[in-house]
C-alpha atoms as an extended CHARMM CRD file, in Angstrom:
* protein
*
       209  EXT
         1         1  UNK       CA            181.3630000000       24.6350000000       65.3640000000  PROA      1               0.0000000000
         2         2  UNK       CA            181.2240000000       23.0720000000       68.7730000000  PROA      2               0.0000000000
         3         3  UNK       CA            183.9850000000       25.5560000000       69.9250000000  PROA      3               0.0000000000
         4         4  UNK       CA            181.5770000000       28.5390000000       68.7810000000  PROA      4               0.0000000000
         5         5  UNK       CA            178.8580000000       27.4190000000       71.0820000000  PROA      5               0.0000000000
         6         6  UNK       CA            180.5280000000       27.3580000000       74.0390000000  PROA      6               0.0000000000
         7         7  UNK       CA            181.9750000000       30.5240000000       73.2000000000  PROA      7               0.0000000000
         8         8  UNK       CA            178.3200000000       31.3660000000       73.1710000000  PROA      8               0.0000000000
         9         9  UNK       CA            177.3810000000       29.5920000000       75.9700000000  PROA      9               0.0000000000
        10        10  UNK       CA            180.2860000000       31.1720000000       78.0830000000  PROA      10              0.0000000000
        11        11  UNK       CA            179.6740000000       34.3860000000       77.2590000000  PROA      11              0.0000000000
        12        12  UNK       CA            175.4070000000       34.3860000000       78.2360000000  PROA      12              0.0000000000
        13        13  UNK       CA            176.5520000000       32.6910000000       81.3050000000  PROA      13              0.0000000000
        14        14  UNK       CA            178.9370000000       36.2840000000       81.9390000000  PROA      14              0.0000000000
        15        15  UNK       CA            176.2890000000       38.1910000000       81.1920000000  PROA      15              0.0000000000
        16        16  UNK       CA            173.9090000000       36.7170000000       83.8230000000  PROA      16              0.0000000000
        17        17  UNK       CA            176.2120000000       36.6540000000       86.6160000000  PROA      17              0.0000000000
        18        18  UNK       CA            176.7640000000       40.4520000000       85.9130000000  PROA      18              0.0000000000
        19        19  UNK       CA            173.2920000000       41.1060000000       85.6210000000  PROA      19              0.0000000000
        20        20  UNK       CA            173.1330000000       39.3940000000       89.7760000000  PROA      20              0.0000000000
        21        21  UNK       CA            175.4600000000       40.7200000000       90.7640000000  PROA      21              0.0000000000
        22        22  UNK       CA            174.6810000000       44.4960000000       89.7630000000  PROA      22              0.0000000000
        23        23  UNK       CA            171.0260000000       43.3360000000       91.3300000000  PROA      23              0.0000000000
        24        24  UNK       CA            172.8530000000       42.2500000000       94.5540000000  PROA      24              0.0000000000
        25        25  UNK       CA            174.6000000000       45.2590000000       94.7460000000  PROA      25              0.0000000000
        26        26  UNK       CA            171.6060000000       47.6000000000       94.7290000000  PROA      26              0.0000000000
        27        27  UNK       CA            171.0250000000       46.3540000000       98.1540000000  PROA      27              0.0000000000
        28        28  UNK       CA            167.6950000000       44.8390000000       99.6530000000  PROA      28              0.0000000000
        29        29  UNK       CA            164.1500000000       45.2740000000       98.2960000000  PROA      29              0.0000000000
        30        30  UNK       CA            163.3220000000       48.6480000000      100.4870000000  PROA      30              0.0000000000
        31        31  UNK       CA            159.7190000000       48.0130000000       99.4020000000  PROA      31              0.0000000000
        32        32  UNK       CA            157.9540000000       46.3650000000      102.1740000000  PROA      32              0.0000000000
        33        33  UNK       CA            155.3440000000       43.9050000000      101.2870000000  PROA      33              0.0000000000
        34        34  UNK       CA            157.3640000000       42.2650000000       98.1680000000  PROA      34              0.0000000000
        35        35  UNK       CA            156.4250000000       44.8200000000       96.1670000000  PROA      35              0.0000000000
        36        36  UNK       CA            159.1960000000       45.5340000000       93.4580000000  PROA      36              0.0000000000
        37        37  UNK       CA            159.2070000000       49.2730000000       92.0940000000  PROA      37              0.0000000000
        38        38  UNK       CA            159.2450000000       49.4140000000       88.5260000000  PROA      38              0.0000000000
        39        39  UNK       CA            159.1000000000       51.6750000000       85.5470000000  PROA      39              0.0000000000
        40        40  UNK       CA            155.8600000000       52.1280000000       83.7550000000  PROA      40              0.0000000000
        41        41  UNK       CA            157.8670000000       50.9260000000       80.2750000000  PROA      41              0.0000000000
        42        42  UNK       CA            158.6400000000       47.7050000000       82.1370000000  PROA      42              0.0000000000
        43        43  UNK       CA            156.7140000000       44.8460000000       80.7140000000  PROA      43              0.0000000000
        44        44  UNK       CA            155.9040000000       42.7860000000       84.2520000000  PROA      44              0.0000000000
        45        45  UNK       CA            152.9270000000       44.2370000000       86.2930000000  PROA      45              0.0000000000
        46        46  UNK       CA            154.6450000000       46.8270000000       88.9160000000  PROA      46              0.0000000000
        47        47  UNK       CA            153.5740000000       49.2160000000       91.7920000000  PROA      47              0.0000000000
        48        48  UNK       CA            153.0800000000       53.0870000000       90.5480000000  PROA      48              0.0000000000
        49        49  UNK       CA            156.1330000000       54.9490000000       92.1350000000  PROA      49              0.0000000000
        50        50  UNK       CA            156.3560000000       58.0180000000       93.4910000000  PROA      50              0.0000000000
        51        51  UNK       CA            159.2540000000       59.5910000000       91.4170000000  PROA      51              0.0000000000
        52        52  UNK       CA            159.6500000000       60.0280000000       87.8650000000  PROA      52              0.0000000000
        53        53  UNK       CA            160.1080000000       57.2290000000       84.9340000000  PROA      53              0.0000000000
        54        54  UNK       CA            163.2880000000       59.0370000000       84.0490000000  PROA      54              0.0000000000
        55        55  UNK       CA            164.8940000000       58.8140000000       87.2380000000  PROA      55              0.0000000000
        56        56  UNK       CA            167.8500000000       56.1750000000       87.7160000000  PROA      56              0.0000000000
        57        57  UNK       CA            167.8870000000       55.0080000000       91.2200000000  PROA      57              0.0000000000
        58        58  UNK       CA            164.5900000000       52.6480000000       92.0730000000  PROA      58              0.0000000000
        59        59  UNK       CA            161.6630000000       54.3870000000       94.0300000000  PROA      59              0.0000000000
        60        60  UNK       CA            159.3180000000       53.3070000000       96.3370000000  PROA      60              0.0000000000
        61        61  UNK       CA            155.9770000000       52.7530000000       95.1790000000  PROA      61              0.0000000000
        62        62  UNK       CA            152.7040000000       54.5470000000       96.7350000000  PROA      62              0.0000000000
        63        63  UNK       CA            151.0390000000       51.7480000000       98.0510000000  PROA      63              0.0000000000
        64        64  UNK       CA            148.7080000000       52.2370000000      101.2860000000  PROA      64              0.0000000000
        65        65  UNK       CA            149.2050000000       50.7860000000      104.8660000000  PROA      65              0.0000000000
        66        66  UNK       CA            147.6080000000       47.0360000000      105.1690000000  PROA      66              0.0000000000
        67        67  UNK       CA            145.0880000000       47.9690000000      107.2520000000  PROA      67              0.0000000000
        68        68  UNK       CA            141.4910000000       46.6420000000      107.1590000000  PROA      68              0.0000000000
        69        69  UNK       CA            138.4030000000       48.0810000000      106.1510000000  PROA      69              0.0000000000
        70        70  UNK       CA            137.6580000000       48.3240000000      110.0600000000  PROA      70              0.0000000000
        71        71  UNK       CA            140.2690000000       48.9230000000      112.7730000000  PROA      71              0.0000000000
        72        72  UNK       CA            138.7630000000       47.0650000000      115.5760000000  PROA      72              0.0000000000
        73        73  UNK       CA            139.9760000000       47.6240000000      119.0570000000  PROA      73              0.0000000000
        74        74  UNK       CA            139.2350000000       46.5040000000      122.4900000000  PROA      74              0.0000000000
        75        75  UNK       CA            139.4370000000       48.5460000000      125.7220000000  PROA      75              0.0000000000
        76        76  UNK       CA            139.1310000000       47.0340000000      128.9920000000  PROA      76              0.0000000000
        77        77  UNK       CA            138.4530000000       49.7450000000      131.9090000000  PROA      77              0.0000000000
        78        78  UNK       CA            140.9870000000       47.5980000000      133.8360000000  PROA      78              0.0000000000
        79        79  UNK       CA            143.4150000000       46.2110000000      131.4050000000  PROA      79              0.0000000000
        80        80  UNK       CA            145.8360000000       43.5410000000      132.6740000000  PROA      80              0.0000000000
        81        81  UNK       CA            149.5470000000       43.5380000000      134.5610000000  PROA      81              0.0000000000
        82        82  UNK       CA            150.9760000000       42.5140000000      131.3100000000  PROA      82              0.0000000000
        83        83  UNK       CA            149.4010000000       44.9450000000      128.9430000000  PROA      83              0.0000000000
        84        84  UNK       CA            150.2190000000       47.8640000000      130.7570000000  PROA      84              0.0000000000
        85        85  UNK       CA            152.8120000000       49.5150000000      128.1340000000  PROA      85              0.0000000000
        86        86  UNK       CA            149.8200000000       48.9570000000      125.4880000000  PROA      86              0.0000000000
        87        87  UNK       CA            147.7040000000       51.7610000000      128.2610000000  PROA      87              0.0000000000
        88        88  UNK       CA            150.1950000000       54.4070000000      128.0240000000  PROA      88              0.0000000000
        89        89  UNK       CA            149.9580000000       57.3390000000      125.8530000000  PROA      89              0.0000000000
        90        90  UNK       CA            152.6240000000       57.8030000000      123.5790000000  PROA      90              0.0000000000
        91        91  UNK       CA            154.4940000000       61.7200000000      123.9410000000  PROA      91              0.0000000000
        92        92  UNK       CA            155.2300000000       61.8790000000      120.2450000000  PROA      92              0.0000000000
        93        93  UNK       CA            152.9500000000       62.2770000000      117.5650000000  PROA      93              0.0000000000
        94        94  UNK       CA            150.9350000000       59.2220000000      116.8830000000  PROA      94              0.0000000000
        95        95  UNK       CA            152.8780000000       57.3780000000      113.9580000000  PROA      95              0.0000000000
        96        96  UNK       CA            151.3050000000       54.1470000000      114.4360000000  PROA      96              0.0000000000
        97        97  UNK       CA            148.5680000000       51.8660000000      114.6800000000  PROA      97              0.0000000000
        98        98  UNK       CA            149.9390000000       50.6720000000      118.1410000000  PROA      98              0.0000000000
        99        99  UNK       CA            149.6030000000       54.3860000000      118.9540000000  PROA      99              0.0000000000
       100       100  UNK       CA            146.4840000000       55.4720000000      117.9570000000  PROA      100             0.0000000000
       101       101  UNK       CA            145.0950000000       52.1120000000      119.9470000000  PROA      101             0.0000000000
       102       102  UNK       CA            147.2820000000       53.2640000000      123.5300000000  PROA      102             0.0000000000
       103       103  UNK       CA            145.7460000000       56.7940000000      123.0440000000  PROA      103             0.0000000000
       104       104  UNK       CA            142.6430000000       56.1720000000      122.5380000000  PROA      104             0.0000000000
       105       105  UNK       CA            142.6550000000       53.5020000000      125.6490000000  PROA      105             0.0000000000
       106       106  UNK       CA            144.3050000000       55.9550000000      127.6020000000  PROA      106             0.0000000000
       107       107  UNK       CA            141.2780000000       58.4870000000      126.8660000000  PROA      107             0.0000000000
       108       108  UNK       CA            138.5150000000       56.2780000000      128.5710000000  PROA      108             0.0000000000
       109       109  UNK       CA            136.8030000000       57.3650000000      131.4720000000  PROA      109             0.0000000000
       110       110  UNK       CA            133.9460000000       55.1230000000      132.3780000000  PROA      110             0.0000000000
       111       111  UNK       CA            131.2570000000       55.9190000000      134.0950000000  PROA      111             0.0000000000
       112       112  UNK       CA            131.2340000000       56.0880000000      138.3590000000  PROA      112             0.0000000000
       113       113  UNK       CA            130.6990000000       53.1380000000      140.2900000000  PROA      113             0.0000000000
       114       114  UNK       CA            127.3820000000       54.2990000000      141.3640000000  PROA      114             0.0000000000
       115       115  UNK       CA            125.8550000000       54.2530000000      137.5770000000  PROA      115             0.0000000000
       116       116  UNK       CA            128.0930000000       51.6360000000      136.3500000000  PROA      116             0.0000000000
       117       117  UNK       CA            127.3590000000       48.4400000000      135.6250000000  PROA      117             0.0000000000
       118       118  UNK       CA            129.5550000000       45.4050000000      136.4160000000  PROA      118             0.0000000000
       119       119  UNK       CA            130.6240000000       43.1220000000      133.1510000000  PROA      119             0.0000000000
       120       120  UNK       CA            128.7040000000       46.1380000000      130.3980000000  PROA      120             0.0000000000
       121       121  UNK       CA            129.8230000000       45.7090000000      126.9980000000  PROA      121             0.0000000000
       122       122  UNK       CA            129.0830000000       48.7170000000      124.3970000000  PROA      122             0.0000000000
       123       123  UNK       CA            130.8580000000       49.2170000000      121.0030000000  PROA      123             0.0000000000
       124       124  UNK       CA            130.6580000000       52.1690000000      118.8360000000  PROA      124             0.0000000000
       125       125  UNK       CA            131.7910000000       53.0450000000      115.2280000000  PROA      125             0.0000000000
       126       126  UNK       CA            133.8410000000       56.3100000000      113.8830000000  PROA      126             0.0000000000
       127       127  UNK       CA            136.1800000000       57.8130000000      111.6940000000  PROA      127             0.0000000000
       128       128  UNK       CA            138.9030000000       60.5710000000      111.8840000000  PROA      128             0.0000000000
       129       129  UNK       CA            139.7370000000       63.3020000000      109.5870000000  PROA      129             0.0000000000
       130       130  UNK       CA            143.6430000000       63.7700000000      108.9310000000  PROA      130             0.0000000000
       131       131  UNK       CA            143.6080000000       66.4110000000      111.0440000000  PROA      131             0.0000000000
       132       132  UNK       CA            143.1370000000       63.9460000000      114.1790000000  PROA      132             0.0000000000
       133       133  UNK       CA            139.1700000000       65.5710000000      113.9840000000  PROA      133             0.0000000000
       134       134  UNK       CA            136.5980000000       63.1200000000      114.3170000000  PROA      134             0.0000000000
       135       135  UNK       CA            133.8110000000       62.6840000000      111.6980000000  PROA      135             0.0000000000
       136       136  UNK       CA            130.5750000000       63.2130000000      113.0110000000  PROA      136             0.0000000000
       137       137  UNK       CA            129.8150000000       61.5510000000      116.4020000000  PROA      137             0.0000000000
       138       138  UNK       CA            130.3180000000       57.9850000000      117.6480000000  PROA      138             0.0000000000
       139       139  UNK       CA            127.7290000000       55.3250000000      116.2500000000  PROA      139             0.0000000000
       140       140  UNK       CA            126.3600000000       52.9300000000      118.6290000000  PROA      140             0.0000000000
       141       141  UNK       CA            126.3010000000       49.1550000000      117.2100000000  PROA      141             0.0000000000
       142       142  UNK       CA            126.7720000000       47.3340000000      120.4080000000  PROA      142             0.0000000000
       143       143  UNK       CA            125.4580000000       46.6850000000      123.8350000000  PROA      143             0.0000000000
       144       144  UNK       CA            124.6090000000       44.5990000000      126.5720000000  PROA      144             0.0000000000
       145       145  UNK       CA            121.5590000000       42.5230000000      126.2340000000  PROA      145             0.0000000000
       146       146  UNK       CA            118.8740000000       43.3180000000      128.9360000000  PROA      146             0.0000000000
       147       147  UNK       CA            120.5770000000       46.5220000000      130.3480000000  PROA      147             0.0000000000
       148       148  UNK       CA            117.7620000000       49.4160000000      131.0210000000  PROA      148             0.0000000000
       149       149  UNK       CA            118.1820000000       52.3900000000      128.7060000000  PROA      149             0.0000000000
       150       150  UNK       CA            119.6010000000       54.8220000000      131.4820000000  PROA      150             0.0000000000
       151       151  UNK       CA            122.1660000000       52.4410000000      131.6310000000  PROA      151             0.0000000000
       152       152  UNK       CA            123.2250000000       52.2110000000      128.0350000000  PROA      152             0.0000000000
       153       153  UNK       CA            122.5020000000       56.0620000000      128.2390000000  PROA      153             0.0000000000
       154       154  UNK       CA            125.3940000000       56.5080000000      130.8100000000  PROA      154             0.0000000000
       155       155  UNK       CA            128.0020000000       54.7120000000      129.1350000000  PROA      155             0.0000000000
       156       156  UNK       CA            127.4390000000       56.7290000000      125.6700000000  PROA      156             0.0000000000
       157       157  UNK       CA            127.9630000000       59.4940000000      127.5370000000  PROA      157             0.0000000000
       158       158  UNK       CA            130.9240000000       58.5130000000      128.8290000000  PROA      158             0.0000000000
       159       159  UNK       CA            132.8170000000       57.0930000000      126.2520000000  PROA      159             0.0000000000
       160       160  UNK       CA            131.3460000000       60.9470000000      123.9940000000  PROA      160             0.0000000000
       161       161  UNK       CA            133.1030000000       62.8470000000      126.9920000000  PROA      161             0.0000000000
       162       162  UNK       CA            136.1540000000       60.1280000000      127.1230000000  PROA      162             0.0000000000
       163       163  UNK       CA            136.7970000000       60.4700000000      122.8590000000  PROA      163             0.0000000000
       164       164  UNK       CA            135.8480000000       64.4940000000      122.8850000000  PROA      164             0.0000000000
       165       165  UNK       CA            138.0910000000       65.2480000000      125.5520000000  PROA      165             0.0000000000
       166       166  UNK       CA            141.4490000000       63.8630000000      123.7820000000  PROA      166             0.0000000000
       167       167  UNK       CA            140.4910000000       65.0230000000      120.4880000000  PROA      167             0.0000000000
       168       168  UNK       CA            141.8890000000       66.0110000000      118.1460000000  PROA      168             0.0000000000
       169       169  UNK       CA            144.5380000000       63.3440000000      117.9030000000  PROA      169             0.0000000000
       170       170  UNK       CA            147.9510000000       64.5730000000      116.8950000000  PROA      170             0.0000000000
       171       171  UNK       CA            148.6660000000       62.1280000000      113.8990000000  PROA      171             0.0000000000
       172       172  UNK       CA            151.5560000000       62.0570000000      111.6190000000  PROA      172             0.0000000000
       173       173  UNK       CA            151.3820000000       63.0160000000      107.7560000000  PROA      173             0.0000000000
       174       174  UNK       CA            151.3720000000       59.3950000000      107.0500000000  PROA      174             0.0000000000
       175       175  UNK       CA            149.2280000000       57.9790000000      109.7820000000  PROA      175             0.0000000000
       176       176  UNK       CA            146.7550000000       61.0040000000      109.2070000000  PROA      176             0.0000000000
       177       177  UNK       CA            146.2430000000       60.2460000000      105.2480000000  PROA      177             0.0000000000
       178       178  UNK       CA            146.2020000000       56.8190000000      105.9020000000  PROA      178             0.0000000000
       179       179  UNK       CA            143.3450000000       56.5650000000      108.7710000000  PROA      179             0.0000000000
       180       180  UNK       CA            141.2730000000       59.8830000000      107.0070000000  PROA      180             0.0000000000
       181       181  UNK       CA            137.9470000000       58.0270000000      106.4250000000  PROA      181             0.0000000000
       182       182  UNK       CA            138.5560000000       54.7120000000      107.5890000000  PROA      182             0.0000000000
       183       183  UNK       CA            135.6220000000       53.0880000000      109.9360000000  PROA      183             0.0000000000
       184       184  UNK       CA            137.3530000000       52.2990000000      113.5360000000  PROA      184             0.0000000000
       185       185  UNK       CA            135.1730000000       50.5620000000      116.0480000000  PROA      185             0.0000000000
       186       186  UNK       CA            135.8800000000       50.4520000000      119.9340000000  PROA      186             0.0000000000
       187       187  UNK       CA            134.6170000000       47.8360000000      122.1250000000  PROA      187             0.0000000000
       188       188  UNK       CA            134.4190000000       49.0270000000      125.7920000000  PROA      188             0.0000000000
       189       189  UNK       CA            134.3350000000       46.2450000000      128.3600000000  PROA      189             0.0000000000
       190       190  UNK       CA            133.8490000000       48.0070000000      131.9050000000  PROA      190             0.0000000000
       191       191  UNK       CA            135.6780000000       44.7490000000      134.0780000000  PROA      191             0.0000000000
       192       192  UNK       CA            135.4830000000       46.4700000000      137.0890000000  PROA      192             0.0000000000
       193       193  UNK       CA            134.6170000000       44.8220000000      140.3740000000  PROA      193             0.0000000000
       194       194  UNK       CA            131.7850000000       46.8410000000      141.1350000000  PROA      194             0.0000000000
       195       195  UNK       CA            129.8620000000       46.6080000000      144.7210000000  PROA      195             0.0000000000
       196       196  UNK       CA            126.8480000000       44.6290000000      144.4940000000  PROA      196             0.0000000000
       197       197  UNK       CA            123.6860000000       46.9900000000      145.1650000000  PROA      197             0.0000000000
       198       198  UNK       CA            121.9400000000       46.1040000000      148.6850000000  PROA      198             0.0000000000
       199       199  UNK       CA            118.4350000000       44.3170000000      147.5350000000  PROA      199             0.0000000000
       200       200  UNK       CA            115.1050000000       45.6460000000      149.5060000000  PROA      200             0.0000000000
       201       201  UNK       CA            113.3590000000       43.3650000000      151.7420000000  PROA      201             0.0000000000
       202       202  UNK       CA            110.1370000000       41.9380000000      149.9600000000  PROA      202             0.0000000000
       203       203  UNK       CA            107.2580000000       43.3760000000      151.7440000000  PROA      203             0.0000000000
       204       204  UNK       CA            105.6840000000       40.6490000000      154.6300000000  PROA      204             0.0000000000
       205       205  UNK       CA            101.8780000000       39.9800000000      155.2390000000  PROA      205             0.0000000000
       206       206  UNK       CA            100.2420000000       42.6310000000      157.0820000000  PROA      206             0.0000000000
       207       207  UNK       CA            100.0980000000       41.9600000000      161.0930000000  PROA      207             0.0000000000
       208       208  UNK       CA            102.7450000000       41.1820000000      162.9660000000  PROA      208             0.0000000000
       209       209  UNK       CA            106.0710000000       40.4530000000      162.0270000000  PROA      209             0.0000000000
């Protein structure tokens, strides 16, 4: 009887190192984000996949890029020595985040020195179509406190004319389905070192200086 149940025993144990080791052999998960493609007959929650049930080989699931409800990004009109590379335009077409951000960075054009204002802050709010297209113009939902309205005027302008002159974008398949839709706000910060405006006298008494 005993001899029986290790026969038993012996044999399950077999079977579950074959079972690894045809698992092993399949190679690492290709799925990124742990997400383990499965067939809809399986009985433990799985991802949809793209191919059929009655295919053999595993299939990666349709799942969508982890990216936020709101891609925010910051451009600085002078960025800094060590994030050059990040303000070059890519020469492919844009396949990633990272390159959407150095495009659009790339595309702004602030206003002259003359109009400009030293240390203005302005943020805006869009969305692209898949064709690199935007939808609808640029919505304003930030600005500096206290700056006059010709001000805030200019720098609308220029980051319209910055965003109108590189569109469209030239996305990927991928990165265009993914981004269709999705809010993206900009934050403009114009760090320039601008030249301080010469001040008028105040007006003296009447008479004699």
């Amino acid at each position: 009887m005993l001899r029986r149940i290790a026969i038993c025993l012996s044999l399950a144990v077999l079977a579950l190192g074959l079972a690894t080791a045809t698992n092993a052999q399949q190679g690492v998960n290709p799925v990124p984000f742990a997400h383990t493609p499965c067939s809809v007959l399986d009985n433990e929650p799985c991802t949809p996949s793209t191919c059929s049930v009655f295919n053999h080989g595993p299939c990666l699931p349709e799942i969508d890029y982890p990216y936020g409800e709101n891609l925010q990004l910051t451009i600085l009109t002078v960025p800094p020595q060590d994030q050059a590379e990040k303000y070059r335009k890519p020469d492919h077409d844009l396949n990633t985040i990272g390159d959407l951000f150095a495009a659009l960075r790339t595309c702004w054009s602030p206003p002259p020195a003359d109009n400009a204002r030293e240390g203005m802050q302005m943020s805006v709010r869009f969305s692209f179509k898949r064709s690199g297209e935007m939808i609808g113009a640029p919505r304003l939902t930030f600005a500096t406190k206290g700056v006059p309205p010709d001000t805030r005027t200019t720098y609308l302008n220029a980051i319209n004319a910055s965003l109108k002159q590189c569109l469209p974008l030239k996305f990927s398949s991928g990165l265009g389905g993914a981004l269709a839709g999705r809010p993206i706000m900009i934050r403009y910060v114009d760090n320039r070192e601008l030249p301080k405006t010469a001040e008028r006298p105040a007006d003296g008494p009447p008479g004699k200086p």
